[in-house]
DRENROVEX-722608 format. One record per atom (N, C-alpha, C, CB): residue in one letter; atom name; z, y, x. Coordinates in Angstrom, 1 decimal, decimal comma, padded with zeros to 4 digits. Each point is the difference from the previous one (the first is absolute). Glycine has a CB too. Layout:
! residues N
PT; aa; at; z; y; x
PT; A; CA; Z; Y; X
...
This chain:
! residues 143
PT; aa; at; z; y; x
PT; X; N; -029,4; 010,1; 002,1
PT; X; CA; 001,1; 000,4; -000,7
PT; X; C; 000,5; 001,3; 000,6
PT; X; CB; 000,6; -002,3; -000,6
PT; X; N; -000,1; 003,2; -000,6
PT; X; CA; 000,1; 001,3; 000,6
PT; X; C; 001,9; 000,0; 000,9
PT; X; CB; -002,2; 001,3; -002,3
PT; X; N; 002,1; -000,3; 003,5
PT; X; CA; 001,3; -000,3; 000,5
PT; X; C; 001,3; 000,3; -000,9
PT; X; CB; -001,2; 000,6; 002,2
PT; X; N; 000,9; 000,4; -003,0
PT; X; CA; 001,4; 000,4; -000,9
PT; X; C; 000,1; -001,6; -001,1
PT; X; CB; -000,3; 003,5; -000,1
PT; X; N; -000,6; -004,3; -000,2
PT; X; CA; 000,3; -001,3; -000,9
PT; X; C; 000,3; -000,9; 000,6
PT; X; CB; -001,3; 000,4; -001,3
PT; X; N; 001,5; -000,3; 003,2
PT; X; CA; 000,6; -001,0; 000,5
PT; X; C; 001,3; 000,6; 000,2
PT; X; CB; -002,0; -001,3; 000,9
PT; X; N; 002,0; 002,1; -000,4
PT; X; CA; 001,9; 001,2; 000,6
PT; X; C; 000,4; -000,3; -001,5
PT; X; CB; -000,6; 003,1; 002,1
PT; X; N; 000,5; -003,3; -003,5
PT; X; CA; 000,4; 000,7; -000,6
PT; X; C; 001,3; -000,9; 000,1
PT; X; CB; -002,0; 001,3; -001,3
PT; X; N; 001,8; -003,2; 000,8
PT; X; CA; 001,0; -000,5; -000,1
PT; X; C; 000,7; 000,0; 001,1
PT; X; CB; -000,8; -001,0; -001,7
PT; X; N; 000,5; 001,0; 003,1
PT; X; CA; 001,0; 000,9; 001,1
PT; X; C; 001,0; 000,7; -000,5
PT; X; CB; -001,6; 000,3; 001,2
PT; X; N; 001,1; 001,1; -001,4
PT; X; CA; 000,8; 001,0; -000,9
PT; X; C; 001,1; -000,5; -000,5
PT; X; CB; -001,7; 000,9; -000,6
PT; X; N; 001,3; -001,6; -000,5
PT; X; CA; 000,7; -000,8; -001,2
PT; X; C; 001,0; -000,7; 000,8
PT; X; CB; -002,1; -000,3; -001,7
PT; X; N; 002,2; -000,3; 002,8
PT; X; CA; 000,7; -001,5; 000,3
PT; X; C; 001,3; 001,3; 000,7
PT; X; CB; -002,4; -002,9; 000,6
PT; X; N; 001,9; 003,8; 000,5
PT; X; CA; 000,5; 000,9; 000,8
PT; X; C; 001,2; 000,6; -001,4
PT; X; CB; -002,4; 000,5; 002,1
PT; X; N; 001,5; 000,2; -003,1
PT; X; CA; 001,1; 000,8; -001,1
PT; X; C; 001,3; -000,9; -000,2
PT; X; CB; -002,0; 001,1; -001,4
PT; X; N; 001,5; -002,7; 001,1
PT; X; CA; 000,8; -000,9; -000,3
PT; X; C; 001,2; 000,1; 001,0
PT; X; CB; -001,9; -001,3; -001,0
PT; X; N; 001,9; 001,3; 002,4
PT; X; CA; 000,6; 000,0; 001,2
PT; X; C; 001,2; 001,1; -000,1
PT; X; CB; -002,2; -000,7; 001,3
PT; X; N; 000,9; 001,6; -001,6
PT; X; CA; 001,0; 001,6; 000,1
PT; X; C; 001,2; 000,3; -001,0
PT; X; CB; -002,3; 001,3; 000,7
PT; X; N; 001,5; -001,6; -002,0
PT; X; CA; 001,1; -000,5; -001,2
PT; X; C; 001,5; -000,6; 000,4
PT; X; CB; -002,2; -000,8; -001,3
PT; X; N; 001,7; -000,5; 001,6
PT; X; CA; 001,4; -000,7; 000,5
PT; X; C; 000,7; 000,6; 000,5
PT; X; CB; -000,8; -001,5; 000,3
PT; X; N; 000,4; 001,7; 001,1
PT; X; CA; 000,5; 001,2; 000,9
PT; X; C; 001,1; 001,0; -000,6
PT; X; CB; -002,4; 000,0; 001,0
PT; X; N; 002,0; 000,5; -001,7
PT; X; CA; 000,5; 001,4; -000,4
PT; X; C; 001,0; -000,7; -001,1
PT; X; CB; -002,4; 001,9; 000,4
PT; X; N; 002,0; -002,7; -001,3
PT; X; CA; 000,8; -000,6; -001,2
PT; X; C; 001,2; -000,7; 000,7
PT; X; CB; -002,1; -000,6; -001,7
PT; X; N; 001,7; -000,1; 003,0
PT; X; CA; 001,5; -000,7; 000,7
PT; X; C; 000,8; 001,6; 000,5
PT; X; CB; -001,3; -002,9; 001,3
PT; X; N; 000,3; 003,9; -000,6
PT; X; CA; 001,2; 000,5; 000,4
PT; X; C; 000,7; 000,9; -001,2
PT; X; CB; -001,0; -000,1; 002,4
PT; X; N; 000,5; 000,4; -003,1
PT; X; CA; 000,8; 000,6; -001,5
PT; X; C; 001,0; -000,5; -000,5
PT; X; CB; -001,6; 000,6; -000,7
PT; X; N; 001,8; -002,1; 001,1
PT; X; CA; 001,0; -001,2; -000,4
PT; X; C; 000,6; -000,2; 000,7
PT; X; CB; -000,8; -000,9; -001,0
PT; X; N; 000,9; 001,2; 002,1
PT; X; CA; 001,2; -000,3; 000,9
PT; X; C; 000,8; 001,2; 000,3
PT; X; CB; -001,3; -001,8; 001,0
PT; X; N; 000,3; 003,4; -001,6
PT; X; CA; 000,9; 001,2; 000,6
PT; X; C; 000,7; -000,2; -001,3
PT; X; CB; -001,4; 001,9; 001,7
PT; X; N; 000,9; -002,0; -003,4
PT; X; CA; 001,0; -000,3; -000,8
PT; X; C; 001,3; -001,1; 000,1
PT; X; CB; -002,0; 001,0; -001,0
PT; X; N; 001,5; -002,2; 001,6
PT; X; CA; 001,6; -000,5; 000,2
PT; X; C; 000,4; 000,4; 001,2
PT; X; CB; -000,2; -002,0; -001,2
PT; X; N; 000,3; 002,7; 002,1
PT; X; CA; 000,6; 000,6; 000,9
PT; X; C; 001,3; 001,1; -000,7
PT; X; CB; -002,5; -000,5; 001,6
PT; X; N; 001,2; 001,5; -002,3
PT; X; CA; 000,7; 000,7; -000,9
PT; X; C; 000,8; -000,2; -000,3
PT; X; CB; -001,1; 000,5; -000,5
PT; X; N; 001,0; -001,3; -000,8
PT; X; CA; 001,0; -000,9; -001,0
PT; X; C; 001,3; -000,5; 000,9
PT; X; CB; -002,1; -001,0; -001,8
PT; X; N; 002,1; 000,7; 002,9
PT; X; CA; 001,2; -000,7; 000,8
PT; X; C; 000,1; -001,4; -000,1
PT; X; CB; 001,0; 001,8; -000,3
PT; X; N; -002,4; -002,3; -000,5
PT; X; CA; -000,3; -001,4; -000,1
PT; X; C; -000,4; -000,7; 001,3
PT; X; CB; -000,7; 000,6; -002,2
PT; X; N; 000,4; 000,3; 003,4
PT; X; CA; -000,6; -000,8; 001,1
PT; X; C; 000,7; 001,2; 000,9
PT; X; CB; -002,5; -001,7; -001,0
PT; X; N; 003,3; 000,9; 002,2
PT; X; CA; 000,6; 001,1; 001,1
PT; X; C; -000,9; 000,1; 001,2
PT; X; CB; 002,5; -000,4; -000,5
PT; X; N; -002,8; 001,5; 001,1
PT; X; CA; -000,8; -000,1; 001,3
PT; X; C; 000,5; -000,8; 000,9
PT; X; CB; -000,6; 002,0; -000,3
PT; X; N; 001,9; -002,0; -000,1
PT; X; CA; 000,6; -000,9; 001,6
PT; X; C; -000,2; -001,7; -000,1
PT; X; CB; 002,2; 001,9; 000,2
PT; X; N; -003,1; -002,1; -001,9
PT; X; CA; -000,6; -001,3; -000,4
PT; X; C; -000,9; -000,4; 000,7
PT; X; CB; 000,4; 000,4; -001,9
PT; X; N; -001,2; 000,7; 001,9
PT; X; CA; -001,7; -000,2; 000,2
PT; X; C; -000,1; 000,4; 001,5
PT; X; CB; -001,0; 000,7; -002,6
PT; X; N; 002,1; 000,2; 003,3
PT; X; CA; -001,2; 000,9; 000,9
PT; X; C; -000,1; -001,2; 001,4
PT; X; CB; 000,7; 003,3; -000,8
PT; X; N; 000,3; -004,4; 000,6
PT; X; CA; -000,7; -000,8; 001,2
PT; X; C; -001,0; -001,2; -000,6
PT; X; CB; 002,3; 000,5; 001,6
PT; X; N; -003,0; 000,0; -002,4
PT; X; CA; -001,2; -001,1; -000,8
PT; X; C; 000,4; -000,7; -000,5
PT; X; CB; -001,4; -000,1; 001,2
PT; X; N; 002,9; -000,6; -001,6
PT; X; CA; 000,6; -000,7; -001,3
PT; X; C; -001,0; -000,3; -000,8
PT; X; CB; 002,0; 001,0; -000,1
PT; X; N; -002,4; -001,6; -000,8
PT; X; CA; -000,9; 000,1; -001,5
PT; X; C; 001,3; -000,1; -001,3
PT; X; CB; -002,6; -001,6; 001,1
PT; X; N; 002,9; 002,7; -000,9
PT; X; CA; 001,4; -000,1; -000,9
PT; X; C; -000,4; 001,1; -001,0
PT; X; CB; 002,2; -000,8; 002,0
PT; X; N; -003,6; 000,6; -002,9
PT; X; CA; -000,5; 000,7; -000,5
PT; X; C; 000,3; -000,9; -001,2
PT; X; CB; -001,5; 001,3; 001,7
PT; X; N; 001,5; -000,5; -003,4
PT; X; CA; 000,1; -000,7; -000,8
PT; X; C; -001,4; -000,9; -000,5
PT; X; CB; 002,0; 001,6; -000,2
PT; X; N; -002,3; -002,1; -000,8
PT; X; CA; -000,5; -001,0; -000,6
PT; X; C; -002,0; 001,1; 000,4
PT; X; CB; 002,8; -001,5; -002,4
PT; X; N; -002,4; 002,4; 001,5
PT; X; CA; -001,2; 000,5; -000,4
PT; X; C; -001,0; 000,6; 001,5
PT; X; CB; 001,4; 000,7; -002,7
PT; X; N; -000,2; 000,1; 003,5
PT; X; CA; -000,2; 000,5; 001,2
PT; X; C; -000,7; -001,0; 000,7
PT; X; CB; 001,8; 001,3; 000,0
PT; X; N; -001,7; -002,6; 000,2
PT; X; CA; -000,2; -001,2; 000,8
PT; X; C; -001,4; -000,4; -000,5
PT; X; CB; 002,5; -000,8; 000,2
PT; X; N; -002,4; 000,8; -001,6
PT; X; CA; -001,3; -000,6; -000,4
PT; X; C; -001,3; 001,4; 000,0
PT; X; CB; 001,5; -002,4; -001,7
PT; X; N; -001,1; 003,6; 001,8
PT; X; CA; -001,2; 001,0; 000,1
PT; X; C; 000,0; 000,0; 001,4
PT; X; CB; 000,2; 001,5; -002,0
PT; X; N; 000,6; -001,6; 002,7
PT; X; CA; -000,4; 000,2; 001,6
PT; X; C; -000,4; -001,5; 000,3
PT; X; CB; 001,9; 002,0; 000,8
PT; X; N; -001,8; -003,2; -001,1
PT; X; CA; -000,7; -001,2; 000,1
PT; X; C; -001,6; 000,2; -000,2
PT; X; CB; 002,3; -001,0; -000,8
PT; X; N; -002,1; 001,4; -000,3
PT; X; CA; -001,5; 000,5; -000,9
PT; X; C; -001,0; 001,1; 001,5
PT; X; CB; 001,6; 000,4; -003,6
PT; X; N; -000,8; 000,2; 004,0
PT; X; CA; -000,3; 001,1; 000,9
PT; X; C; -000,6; -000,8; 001,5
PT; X; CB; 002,1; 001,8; -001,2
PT; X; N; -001,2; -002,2; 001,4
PT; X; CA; -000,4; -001,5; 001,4
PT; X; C; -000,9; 000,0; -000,2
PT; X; CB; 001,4; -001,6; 000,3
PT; X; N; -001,9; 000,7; -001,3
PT; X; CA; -001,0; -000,8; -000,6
PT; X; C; -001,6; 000,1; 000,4
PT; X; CB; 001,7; 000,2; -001,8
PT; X; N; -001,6; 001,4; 001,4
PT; X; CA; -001,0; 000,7; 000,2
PT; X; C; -000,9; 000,2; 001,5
PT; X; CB; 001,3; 000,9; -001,9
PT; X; N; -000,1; -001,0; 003,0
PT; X; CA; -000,6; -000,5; 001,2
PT; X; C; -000,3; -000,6; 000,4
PT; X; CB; 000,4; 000,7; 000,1
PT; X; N; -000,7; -001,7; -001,1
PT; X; CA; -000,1; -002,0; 000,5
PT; X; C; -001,6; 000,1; -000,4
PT; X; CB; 002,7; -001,8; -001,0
PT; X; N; -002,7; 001,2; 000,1
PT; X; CA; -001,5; -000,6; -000,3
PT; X; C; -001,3; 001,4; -000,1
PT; X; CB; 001,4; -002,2; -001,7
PT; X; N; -000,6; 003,0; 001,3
PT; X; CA; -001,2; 001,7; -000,7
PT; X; C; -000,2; 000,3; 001,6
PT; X; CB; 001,4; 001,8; -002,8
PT; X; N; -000,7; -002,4; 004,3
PT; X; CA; -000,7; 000,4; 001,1
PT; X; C; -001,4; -000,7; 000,2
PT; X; CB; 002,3; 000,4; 000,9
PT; X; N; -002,1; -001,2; -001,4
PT; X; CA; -001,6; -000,7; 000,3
PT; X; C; -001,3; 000,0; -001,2
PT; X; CB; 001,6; -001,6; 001,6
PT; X; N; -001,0; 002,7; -002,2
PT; X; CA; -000,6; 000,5; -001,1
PT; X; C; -000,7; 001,3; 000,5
PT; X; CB; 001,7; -001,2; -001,7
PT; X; N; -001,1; 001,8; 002,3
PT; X; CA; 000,1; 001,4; 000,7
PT; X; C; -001,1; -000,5; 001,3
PT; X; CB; 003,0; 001,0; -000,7
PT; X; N; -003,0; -001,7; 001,1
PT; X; CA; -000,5; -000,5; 001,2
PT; X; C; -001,4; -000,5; -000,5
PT; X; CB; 002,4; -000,6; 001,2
PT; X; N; -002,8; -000,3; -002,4
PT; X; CA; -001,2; -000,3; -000,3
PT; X; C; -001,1; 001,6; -000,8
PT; X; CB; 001,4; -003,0; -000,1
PT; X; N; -000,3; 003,8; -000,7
PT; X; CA; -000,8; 001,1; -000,2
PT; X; C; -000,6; 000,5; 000,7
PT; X; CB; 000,9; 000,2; -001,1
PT; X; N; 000,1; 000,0; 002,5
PT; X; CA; -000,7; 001,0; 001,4
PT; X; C; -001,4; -000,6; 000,7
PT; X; CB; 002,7; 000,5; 000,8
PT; X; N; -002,5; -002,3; -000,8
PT; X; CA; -001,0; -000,5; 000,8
PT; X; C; -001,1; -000,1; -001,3
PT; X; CB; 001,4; -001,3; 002,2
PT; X; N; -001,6; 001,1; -003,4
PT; X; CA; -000,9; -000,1; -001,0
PT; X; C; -000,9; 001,8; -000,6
PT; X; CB; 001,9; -002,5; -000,7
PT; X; N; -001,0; 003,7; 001,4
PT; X; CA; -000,5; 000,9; 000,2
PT; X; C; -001,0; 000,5; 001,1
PT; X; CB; 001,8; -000,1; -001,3
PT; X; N; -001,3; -000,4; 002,6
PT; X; CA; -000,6; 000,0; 001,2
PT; X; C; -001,5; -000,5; 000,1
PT; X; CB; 002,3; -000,2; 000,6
PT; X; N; -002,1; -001,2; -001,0
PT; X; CA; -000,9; -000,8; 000,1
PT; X; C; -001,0; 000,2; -001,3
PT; X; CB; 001,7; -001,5; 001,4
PT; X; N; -001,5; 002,2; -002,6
PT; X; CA; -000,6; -000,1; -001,1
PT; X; C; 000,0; -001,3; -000,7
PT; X; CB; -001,1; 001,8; 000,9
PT; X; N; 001,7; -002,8; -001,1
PT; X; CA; 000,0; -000,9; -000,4
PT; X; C; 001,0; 000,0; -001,7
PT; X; CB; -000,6; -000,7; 002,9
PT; X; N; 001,3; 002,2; -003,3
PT; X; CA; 000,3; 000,0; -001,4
PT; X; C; -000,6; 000,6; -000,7
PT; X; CB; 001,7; -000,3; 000,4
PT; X; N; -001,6; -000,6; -001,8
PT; X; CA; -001,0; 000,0; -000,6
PT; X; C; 000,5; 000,1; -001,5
PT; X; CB; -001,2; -001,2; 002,0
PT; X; N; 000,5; 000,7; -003,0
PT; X; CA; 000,5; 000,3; -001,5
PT; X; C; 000,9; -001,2; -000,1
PT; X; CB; -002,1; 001,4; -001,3
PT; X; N; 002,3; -002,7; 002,0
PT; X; CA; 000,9; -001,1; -000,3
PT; X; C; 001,0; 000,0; 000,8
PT; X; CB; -001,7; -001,3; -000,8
PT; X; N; 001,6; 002,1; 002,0
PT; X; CA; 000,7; 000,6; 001,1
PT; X; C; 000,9; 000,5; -000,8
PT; X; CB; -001,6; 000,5; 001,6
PT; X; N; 001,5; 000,8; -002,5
PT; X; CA; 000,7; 000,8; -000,5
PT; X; C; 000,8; -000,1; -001,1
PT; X; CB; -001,3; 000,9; 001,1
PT; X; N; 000,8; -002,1; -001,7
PT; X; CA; 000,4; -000,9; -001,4
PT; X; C; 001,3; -000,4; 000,5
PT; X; CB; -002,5; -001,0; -001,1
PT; X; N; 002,2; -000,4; 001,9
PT; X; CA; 000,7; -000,5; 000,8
PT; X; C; 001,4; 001,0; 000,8
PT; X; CB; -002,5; -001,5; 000,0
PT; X; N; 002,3; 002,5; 000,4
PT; X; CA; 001,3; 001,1; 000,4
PT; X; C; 000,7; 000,3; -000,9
PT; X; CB; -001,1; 001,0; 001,3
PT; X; N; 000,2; -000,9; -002,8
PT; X; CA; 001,2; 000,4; -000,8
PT; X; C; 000,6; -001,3; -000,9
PT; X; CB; -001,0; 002,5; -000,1
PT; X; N; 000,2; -003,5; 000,2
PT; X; CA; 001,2; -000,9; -000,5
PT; X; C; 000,9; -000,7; 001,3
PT; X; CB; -001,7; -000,6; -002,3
PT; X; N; 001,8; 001,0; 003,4
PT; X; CA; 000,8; 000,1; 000,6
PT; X; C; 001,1; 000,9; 000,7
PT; X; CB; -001,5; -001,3; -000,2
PT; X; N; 001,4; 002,3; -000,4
PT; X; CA; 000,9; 001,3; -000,4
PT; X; C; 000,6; -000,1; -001,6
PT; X; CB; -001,5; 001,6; 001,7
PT; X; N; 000,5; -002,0; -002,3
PT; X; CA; 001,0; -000,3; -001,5
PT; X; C; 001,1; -000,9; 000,1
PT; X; CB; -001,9; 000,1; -001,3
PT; X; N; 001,6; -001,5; 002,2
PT; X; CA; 000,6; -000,8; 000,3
PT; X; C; 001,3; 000,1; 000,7
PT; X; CB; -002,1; -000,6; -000,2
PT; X; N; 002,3; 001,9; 001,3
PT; X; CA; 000,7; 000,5; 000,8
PT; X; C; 001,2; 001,2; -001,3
PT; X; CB; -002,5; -000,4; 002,5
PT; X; N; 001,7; 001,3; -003,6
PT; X; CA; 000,7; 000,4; -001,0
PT; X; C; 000,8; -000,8; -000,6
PT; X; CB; -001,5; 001,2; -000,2
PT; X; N; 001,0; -001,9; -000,3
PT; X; CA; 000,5; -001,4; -000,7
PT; X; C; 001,3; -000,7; 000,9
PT; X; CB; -002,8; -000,6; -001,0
PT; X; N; 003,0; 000,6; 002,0
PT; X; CA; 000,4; -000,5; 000,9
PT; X; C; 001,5; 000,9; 000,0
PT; X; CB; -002,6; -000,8; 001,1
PT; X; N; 002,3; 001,9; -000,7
PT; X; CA; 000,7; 001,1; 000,1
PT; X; C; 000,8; -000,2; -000,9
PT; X; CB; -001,3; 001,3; 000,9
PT; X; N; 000,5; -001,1; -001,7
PT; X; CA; 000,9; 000,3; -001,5
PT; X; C; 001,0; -001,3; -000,6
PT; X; CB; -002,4; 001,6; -000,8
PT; X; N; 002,3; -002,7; 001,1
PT; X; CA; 000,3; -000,9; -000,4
PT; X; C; 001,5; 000,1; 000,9
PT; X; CB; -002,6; -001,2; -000,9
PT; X; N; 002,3; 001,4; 002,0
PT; X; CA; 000,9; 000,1; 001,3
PT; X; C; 001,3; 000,9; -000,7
PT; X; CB; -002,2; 000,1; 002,2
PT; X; N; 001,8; 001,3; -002,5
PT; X; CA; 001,1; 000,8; -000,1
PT; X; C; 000,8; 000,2; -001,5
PT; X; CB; -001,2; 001,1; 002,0
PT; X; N; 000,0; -002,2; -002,9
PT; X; CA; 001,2; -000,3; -001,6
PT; X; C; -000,1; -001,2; 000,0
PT; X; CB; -000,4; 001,7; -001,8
PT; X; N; 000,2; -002,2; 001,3
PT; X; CA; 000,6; -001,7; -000,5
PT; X; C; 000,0; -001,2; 001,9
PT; X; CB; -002,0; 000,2; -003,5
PT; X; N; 001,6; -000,1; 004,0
PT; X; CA; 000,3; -000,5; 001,3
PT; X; C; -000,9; -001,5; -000,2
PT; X; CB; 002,7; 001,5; 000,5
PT; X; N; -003,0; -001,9; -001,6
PT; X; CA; -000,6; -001,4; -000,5
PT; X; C; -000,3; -000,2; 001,7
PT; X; CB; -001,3; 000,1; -003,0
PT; X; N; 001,6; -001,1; 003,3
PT; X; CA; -000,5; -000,6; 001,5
PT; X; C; -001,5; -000,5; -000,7
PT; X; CB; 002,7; -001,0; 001,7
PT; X; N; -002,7; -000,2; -002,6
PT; X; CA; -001,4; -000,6; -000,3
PT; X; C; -000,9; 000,8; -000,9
PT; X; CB; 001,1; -002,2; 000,2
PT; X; N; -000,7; 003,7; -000,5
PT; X; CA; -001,0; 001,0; -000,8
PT; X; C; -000,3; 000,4; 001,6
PT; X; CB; 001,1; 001,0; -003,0
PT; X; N; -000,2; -000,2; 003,8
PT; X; CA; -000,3; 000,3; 001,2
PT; X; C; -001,2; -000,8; 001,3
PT; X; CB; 002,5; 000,7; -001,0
PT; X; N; -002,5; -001,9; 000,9
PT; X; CA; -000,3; -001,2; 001,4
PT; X; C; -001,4; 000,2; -001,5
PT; X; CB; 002,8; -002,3; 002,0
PT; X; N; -003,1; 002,2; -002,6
PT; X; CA; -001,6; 000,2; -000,9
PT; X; C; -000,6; 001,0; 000,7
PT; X; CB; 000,6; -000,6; -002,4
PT; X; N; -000,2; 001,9; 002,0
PT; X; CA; -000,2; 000,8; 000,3
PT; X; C; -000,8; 000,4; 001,8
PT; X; CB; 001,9; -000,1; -002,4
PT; X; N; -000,7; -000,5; 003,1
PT; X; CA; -000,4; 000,2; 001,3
PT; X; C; -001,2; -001,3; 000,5
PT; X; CB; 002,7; 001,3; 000,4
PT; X; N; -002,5; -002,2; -000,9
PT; X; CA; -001,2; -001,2; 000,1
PT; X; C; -001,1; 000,7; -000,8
PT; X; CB; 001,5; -002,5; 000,0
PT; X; N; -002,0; 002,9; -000,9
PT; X; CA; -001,0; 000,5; -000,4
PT; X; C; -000,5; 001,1; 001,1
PT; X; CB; 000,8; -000,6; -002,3
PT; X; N; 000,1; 001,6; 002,9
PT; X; CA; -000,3; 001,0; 001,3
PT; X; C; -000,3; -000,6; 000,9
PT; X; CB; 001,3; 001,3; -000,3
PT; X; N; -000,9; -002,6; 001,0
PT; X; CA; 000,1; -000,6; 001,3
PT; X; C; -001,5; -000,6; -000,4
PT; X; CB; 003,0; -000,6; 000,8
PT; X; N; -003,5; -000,2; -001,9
PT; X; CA; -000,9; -000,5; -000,3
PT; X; C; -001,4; 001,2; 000,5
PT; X; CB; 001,7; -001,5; -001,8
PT; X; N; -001,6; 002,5; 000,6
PT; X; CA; -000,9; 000,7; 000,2
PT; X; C; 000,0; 000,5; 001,3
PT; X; CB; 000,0; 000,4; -002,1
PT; X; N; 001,1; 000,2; 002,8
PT; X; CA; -000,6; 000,4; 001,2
PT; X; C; -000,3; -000,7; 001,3
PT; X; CB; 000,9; 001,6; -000,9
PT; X; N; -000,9; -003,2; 001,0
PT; X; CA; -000,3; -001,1; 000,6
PT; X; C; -001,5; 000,4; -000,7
PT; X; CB; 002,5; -002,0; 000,4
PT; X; N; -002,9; 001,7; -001,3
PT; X; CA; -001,8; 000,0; -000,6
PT; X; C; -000,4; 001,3; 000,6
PT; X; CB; 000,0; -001,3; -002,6
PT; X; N; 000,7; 002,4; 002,6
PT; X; CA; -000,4; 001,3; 000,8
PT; X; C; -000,5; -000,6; 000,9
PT; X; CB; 001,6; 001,7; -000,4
PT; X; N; -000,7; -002,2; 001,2
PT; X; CA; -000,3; 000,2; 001,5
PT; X; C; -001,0; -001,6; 000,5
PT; X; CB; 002,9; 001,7; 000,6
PT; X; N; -003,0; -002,5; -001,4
PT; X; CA; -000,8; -000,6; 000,3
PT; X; C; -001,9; 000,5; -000,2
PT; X; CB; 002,5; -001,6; -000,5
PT; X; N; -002,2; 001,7; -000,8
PT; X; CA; -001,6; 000,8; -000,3
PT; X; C; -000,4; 000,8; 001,1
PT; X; CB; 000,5; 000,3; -002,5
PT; X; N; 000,7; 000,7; 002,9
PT; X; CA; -000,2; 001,2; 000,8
PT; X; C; -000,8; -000,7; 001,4
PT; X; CB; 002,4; 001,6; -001,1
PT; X; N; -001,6; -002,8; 001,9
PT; X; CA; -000,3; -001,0; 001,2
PT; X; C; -001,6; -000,3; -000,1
PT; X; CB; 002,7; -001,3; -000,1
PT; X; N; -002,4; 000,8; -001,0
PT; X; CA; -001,3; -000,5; -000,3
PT; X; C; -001,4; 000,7; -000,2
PT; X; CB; 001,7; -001,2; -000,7
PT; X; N; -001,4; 002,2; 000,0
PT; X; CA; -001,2; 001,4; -000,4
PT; X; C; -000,4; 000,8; 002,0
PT; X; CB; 001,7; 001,0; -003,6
PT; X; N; -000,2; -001,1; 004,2
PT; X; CA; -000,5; 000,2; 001,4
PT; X; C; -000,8; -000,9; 001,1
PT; X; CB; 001,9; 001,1; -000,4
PT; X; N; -001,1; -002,3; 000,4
PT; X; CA; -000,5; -001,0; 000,5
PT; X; C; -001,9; -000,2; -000,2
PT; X; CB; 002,8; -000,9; -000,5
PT; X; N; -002,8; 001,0; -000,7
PT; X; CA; -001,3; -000,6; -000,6
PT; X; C; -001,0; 001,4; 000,2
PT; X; CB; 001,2; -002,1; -001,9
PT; X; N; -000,6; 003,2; 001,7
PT; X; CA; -001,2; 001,0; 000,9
PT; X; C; -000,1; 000,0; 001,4
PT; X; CB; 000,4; 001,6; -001,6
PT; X; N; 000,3; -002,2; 002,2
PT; X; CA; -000,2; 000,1; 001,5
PT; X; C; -000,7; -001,1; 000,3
PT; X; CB; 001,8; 001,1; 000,6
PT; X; N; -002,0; -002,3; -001,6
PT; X; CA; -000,9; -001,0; 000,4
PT; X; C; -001,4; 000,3; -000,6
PT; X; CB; 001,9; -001,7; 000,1
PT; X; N; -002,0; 002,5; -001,0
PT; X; CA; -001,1; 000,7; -000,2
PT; X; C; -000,4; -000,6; -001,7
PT; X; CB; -000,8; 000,2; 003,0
PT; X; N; 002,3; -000,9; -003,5
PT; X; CA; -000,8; -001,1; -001,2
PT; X; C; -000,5; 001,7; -001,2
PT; X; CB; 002,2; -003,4; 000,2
């Protein structure tokens, strides 16, 4: 598998990151603005952020939870050569999963549209990393 078809959904999950990023802080300099939210609220870490603020910067968290060990099996499945065309299938329905995720996070908040979403991610990238154990394991025994 070529390296840019495995980096790509990388890419993809990272844009997702950066998005947030940038979309939380555009929302908090506008209610700052507005006089909806005082510095003297926030600047000792309060979460005295309104509804939407909370749930895009929630959404933002997020991203450093599970997509680390997503980040972590691309690096070692690159190294090792072990990704592959189901490898890379498998990344993007676990970045779709992570979109989906997101997205659900910062409009409708559905906890049980949400907890699908992330069980479908947690799933797939548990089968990542098992296959991955296993595709190592089993070349070093020579099967």
């Amino acid at each position: 598998m070529s390296i840019s078809a495995v980096i790509l959904p990388v890419l993809v999950q990272v844009g997702l990151t950066l998005l947030l990023l940038l979309w939380m802080g555009r929302t908090r300099v506008g209610h700052l603005r507005r006089g909806e939210v005082k510095v003297q609220d926030i600047v000792l870490g309060e979460r005295n952020w309104p509804k939407q603020v909370t749930q895009i910067q929630n959404s933002y968290h997020n991203q450093f939870e599970l997509p680390v060990l997503f980040y972590v099996l691309v690096a070692l499945a690159l190294i090792t050569r072990k990704a592959d065309l189901l490898f890379v299938v498998m990344s993007w329905v676990f970045v779709a999963s992570r979109l989906a995720h997101a997205a659900i996070h910062t409009t409708s908040n559905k906890l049980a549209w949400r907890f699908q979403a992330f069980v479908v991610g947690v799933l797939i990238l548990a089968a990542m990393w098992v296959i991955f154990g296993i595709r190592i394991f089993s070349a070093e025994a020579g099967v």
